[in-house]
SERO-4910 file (N, C-alpha, C, O; in steps of 0.05 Angstrom, whole numbers):
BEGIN
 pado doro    nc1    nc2    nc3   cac1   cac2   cac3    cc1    cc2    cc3    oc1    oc2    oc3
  Unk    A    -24    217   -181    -45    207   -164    -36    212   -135    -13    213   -129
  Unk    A    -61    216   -114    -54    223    -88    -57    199    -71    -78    188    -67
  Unk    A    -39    193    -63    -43    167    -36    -52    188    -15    -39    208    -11
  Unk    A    -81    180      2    -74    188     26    -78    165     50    -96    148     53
  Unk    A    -52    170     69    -38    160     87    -76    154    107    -93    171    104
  Unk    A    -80    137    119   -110    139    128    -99    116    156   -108     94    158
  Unk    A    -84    125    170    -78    110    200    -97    102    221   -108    121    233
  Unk    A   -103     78    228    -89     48    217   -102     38    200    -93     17    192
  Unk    A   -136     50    181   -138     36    170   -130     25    148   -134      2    140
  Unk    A   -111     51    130   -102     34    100    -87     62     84    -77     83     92
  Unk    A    -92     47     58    -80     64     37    -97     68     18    -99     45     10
  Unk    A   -112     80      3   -130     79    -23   -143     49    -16   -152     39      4
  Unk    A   -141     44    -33   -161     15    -37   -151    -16    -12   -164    -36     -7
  Unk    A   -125     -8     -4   -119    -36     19   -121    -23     44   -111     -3     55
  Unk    A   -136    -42     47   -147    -38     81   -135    -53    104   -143    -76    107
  Unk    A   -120    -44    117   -104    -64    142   -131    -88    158   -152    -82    170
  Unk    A   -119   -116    153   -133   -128    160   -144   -145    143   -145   -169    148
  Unk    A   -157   -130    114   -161   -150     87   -146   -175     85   -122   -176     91
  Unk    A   -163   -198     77   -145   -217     75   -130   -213     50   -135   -194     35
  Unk    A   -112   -229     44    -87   -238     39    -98   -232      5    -87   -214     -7
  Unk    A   -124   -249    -13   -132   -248    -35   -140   -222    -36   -125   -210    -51
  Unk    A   -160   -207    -24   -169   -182    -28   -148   -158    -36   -152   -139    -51
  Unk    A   -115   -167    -16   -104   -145    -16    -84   -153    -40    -69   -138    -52
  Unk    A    -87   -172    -44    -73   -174    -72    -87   -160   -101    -75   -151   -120
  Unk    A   -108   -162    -98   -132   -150   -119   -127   -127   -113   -118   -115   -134
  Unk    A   -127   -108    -90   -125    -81    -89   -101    -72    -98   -101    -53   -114
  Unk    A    -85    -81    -92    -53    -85   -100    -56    -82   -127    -42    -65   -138
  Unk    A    -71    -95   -141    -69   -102   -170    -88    -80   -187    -86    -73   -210
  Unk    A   -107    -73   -165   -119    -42   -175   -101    -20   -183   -108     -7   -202
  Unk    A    -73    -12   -170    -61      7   -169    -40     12   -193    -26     32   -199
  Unk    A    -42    -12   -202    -24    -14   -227    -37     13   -253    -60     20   -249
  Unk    A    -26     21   -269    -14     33   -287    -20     11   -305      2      1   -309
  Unk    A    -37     -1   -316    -35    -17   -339    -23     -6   -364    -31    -17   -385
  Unk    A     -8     11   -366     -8     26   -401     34     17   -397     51     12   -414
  Unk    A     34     18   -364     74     22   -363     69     -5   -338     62     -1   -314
  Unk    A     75    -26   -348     77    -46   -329    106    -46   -325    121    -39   -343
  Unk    A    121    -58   -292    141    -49   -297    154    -75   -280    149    -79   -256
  Unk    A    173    -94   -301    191   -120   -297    194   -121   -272    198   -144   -263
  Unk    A    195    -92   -247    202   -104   -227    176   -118   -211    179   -139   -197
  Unk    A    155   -109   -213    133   -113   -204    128   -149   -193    139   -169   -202
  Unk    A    116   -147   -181    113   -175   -162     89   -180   -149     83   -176   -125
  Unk    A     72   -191   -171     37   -190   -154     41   -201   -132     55   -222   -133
  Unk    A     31   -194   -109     20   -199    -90     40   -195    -75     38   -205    -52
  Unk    A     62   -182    -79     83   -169    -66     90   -141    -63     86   -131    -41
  Unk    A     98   -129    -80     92   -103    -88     93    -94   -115     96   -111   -132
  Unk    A     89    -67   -124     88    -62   -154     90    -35   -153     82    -20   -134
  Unk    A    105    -27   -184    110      0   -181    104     12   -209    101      3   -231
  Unk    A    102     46   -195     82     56   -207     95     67   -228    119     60   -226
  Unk    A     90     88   -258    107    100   -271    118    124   -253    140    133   -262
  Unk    A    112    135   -235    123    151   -218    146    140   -204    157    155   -188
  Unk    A    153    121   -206    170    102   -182    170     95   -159    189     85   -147
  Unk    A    140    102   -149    126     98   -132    128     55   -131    129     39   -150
  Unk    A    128     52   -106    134     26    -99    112     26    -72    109     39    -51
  Unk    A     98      5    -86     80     -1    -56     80    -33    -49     75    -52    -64
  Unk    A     85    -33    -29     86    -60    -17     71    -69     -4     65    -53     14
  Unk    A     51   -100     -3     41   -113     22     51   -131     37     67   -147     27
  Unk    A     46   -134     60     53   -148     73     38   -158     91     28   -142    106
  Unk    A     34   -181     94     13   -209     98     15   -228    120     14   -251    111
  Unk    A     17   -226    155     20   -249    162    -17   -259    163    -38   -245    161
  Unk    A    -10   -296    168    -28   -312    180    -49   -299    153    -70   -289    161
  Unk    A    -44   -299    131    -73   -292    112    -79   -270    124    -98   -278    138
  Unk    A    -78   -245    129    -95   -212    126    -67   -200    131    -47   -210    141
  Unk    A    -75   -164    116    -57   -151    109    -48   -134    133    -61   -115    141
  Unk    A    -23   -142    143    -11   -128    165      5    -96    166     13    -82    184
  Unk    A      6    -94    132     28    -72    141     24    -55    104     17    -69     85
  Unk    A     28    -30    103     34    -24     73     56     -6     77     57     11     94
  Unk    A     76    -12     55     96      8     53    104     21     32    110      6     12
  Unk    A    108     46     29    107     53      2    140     70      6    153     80     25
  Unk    A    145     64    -28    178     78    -27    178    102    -44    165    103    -65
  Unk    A    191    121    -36    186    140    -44    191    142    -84    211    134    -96
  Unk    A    171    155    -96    181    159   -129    193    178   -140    192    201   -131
  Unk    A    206    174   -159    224    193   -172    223    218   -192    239    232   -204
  Unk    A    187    217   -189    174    238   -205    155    239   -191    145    219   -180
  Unk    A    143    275   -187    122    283   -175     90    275   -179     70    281   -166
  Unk    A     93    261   -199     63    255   -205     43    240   -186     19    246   -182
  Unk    A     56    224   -178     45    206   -157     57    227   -125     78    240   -123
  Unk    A     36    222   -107     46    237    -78     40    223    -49     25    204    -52
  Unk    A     43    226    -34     38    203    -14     38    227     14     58    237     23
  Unk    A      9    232     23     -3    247     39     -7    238     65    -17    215     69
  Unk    A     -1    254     83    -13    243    114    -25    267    127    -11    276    145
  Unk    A    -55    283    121    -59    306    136    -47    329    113    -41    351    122
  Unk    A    -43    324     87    -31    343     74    -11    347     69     -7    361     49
  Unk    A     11    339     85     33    338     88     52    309     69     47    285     69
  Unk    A     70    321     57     76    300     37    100    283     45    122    292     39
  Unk    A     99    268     53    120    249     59    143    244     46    164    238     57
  Unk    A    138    247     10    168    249      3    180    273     -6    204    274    -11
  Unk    A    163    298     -8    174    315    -24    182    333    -10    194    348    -25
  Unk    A    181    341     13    189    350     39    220    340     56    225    317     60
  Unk    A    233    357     61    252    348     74    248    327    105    228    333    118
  Unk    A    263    306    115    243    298    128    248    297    154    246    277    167
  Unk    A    256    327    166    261    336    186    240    355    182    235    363    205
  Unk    A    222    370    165    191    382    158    174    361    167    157    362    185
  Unk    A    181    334    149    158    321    145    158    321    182    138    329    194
  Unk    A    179    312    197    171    298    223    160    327    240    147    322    260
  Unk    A    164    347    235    152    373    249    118    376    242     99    381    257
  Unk    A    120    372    219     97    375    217     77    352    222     54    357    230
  Unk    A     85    320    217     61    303    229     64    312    265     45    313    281
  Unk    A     91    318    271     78    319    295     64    338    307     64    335    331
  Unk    A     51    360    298     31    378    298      0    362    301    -19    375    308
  Unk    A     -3    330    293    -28    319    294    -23    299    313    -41    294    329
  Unk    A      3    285    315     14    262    344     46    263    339     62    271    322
  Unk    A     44    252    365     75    251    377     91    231    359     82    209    354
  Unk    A    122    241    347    130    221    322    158    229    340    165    251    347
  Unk    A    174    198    347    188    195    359    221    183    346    220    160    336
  Unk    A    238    192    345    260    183    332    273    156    343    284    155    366
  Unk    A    272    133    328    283    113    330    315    113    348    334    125    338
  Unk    A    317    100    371    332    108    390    357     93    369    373    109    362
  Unk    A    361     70    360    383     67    347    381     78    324    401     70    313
  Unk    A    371     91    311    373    103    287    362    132    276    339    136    267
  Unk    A    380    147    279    368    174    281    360    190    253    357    214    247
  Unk    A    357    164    239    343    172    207    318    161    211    307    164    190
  Unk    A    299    147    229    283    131    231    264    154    246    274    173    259
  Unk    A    234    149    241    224    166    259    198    140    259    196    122    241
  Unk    A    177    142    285    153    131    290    130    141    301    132    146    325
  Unk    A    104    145    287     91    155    300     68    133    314     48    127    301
  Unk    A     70    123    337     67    100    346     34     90    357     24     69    361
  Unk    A     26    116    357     -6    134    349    -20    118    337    -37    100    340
  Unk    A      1    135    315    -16    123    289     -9     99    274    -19     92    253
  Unk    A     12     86    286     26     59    266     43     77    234     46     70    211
  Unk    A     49     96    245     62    107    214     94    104    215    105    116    233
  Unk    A    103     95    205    139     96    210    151    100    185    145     85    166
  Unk    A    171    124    183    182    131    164    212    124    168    222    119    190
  Unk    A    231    123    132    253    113    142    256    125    120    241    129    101
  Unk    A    290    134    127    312    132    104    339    120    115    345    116    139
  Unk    A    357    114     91    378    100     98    402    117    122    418    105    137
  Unk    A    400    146    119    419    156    129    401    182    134    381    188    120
  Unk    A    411    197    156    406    229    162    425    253    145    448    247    151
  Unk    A    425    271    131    436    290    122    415    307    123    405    316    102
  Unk    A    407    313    143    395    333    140    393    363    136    374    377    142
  Unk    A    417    371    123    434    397    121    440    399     99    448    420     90
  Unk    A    439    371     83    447    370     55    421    363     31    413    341     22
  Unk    A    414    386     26    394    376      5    402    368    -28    387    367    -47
  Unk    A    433    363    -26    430    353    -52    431    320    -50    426    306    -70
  Unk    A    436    312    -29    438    279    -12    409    277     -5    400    283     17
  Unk    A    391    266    -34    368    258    -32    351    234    -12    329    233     -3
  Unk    A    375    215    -11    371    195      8    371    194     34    360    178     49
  Unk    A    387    219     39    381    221     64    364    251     69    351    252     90
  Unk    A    363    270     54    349    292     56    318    280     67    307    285     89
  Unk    A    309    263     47    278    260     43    278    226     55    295    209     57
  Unk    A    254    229     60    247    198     69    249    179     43    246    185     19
  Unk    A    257    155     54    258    136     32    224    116     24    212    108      4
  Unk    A    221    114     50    189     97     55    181     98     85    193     98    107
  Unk    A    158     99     78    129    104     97    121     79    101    119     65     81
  Unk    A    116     69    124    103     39    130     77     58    153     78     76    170
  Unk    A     54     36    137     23     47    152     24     10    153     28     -8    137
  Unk    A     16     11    188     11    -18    197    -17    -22    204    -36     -8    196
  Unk    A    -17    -47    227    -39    -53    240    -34    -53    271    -17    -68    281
  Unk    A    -47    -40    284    -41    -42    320    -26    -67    326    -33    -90    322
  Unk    A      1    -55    338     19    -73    350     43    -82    342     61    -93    355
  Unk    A     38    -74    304     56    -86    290     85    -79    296    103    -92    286
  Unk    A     89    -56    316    115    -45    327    122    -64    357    138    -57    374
  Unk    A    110    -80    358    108    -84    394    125   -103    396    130   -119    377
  Unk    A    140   -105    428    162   -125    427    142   -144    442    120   -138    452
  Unk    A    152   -166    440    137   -200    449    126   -187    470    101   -186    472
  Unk    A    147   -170    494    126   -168    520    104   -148    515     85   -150    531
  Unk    A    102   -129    497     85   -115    490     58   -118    484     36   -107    489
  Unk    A     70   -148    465     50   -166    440     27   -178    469      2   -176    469
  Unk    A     43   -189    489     36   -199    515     14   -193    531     -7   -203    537
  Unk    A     30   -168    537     10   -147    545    -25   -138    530    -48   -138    539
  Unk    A    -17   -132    509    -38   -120    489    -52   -137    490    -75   -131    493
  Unk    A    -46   -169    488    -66   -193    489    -82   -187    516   -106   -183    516
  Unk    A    -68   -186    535    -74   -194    562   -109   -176    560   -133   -182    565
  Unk    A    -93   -148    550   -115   -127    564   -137   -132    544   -159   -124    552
  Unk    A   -135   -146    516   -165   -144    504   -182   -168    512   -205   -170    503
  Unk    A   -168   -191    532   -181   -214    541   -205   -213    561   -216   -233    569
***
């Protein structure tokens, strides 16, 4: 199945902003009923037979953030513009979203990238980018699609209030 990446509003069926019940139901849409799988955690995250891992996350009741981890079989794919977020090295992946907006490397962490645009932030644990048999760091580990701001520091948070008042 194809996730496509849809910045800021969502993922397939969860919509940034849904409250808290809705995105649990959507959440619960995505399941695989035939391979349910022990790690799974309604209303937390759940994973797919691909090993696809999608997560919500919920402040104040509505859905602030989705993050999905990358799976361990091609079946399932996770799209932004065409471009595949895990199956791509992710020194590609960051060349190529930034062909649609500016995706900025996390100043402490140079496996981290953000595209601040769009609320998209990708991560893996480590950079090897030279080594494609070091999957963990070759390829991204997870994609987080937020809601405006969700990156912002308090004075930011501050600000952003100020100017929609």
């Amino acid at each position: 199945m194809d996730f496509h990446l849809d910045p800021p509003t969502g993922i397939g069926p969860l919509r940034i902003g849904m409250t808290r019940h809705a995105a649990n139901t959507a959440l619960g849409s995505l399941l695989d009923q035939s391979v349910i799988s022990e790690s799974d955690a309604p209303g937390q995250h759940v994973f797919r037979p691909s090993g696809l891992m999608i997560s919500i996350h919920c402040t104040r009741d509505l859905l602030e953030a989705i993050e999905l981890g990358r799976p361990s079989s091609p079946t399932d794919r996770v799209l932004f513009q065409g471009v595949d977020a895990f199956a791509l090295p992710a020194r590609e992946v960051v060349r190529r979203v930034g062909e649609f907006t500016s995706v900025e490397e996390d100043p402490d962490d140079d496996a981290s990238f953000v595209a601040p645009d769009l609320l998209l932030g990708f991560w893996r644990p480590f950079a090897a980018d030279d080594e494609p048999e070091e999957e963990q760091g070759y390829h991204f580990s997870s994609v987080l699609l937020a809601r405006p701001g969700y990156y912002d520091t308090p004075a930011q948070a501050a600000e952003r209030l100020r100017r929609s008042s």
